[in-house]
N, C-alpha and C positions, 0 to 999 in steps of 0.2 A: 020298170025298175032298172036301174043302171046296174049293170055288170061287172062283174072286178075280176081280173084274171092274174091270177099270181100263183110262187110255187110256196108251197105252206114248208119248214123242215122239220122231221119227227129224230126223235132220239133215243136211238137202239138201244135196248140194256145190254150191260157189259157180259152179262151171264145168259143169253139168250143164244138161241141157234140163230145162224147165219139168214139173214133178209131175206137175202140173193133165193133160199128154198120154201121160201113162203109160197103160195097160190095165189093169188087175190088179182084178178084181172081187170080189176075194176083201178088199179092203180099202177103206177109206171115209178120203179125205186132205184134211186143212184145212189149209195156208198162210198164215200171219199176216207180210203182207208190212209191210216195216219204211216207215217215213215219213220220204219224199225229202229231209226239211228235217235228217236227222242225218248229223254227220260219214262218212264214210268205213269208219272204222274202227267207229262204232260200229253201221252198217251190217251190217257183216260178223258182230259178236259178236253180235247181235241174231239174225242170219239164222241164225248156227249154232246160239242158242238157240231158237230160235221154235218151237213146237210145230205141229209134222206129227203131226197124232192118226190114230191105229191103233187102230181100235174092237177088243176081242178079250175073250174071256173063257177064260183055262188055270185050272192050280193054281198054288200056289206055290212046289209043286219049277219046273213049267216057266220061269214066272219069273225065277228065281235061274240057271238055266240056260243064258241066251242067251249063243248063237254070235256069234263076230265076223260072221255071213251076217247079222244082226240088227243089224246096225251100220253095215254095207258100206256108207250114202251119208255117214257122218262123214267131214267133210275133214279133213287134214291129221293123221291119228290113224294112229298106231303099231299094223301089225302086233302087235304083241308087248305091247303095252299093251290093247286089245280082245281079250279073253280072255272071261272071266267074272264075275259078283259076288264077292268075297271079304268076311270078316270084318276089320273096321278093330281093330285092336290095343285093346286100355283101352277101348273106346268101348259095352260094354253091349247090344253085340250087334248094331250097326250094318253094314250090307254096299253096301260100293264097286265100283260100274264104272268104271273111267277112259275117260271118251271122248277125251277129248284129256289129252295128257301133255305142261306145259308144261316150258320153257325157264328160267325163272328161279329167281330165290333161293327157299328154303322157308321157312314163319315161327318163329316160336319164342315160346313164353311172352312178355308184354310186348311184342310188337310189334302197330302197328295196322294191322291190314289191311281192305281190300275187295274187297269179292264182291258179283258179280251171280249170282244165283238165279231159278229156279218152284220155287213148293211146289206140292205136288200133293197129294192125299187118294186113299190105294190105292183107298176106297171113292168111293163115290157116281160112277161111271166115271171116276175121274182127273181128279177138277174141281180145277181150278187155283185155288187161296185167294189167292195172293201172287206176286207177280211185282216184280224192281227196276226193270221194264222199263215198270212201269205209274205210275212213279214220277218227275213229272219237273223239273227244275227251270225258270228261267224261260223258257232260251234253247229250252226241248224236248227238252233231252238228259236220259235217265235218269241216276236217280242211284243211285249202287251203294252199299249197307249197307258202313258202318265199323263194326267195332268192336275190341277189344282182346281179342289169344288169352290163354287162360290164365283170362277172369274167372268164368267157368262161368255167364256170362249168356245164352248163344247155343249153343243145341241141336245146332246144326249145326258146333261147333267141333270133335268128333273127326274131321269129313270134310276141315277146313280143313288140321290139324296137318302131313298128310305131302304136300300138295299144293307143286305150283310155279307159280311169277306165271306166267299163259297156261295154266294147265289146265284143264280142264272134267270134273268127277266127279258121276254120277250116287250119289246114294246113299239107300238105305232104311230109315228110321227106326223101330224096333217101338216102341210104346206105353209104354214105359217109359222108351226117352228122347224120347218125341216129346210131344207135346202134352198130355199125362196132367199134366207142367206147366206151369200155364197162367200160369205169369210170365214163365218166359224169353224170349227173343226168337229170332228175328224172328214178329213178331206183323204180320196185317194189319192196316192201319191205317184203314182202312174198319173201321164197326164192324158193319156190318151181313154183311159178308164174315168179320168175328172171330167175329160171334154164330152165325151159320149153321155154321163150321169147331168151335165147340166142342158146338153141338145135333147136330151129327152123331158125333163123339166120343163123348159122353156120355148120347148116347141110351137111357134107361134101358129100352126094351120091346127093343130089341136087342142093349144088355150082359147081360140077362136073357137071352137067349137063345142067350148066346155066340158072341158075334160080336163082341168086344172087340179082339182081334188085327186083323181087317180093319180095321175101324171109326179105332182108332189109329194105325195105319203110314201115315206118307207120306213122299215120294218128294222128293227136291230134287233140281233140278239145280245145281251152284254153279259158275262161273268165279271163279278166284282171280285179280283183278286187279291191286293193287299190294300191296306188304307196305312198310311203313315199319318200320325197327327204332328 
């Protein structure tokens, strides 16, 4: 059975005791605590994006498998929406976990929306390429990707389609629609983060070796933030 080694991120609740005095030896936790100088609110979307890394190596049935018990410190997430990965409709073979199920409008063809996102690379232990969080503008607050559903520029638009403003969907990109093209977007903008993200892809002594499915799938997290119609 082929092997997948990547870093999974779990999502502290805002009202829990500190990670860092947990016990669990069986696991290795990093905390990327947000900086005092951002809003409130962007505090919180930050904290519940932040990556808590989970060193582990399964397959990729186990993968595709995780329990809501894999989930249990997402705040504010629906029973009944933490389930399991599914196949997203049209999208090529793409597979959705809702961690958070929001509240608001859906979008539609033509309308502009933004998301906050992590890319991640299933390979190389789940190194993080792109973050909108790493992105900021003058005041220090991040800046969340705009752009328009429907233009088939944004790789990540069949996870967008059925989402609602305030949701947060984990989803899995195979190699055919992920970065195999390398025009569309969201692209890092560092180029030294773009160059590394496509020499690991395209690595030709390990696509010889079949290891192209690992090598090409990654992982986003995305919050659907506003939708403009």
């Amino acid at each position: 059975m082929t092997m997948l080694s990547f870093h999974v991120p779990c999502h502290p609740t805002l009202h829990s005791s500190p990670l860092s005095q947990q016990s669990n030896q069986s696991r290795k936790i990093t905390i990327t605590s947000s900086s005092s100088s951002l809003s409130t609110s962007s505090k919180s979307r930050r904290l519940l994006l932040s990556t808590c890394i989970i060193i582990s190596t399964v397959s990729p049935t186990t993968f595709f498998s995780f329990s809501s018990a894999s989930l249990s410190l997402t705040p504010n997430a629906s029973t009944d929406a933490i389930r399991k990965f599914y196949d997203l409709p049209d999208s090529g073979g793409v597979k959705a976990l809702d961690l958070r199920v929001g509240s608001g409008s859906t979008p539609v063809d033509g309308d502009q929306v933004a998301i906050h996102y992590y890319g991640r690379l299933a390979a190389k232990q789940g190194w993080r390429f792109d973050s909108t969080y790493d992105h900021k503008d003058s005041t220090g607050e991040p800046i969340p990707f705009i752009f328009t559903l429907g233009s088939n520029k944004v790789r990540i638009e069949a996870a967008v389609k059925s989402m609602k403003v305030g949701g947060i969907r984990r989803v899995v990109i195979p190699p055919s629609q992920g970065y195999q093209n390398t025009t569309q977007e969201p692209l890092p903008p560092n180029f030294f983060d773009r160059q590394r993200l496509f020499t690991t892809i395209f690595n030709p002594t390990r696509l010889a070796n079949g290891e192209g499915s690992t090598l090409g799938t990654v992982i986003f997290d995305v919050e659907l933030v506003n939708v403009k119609h």
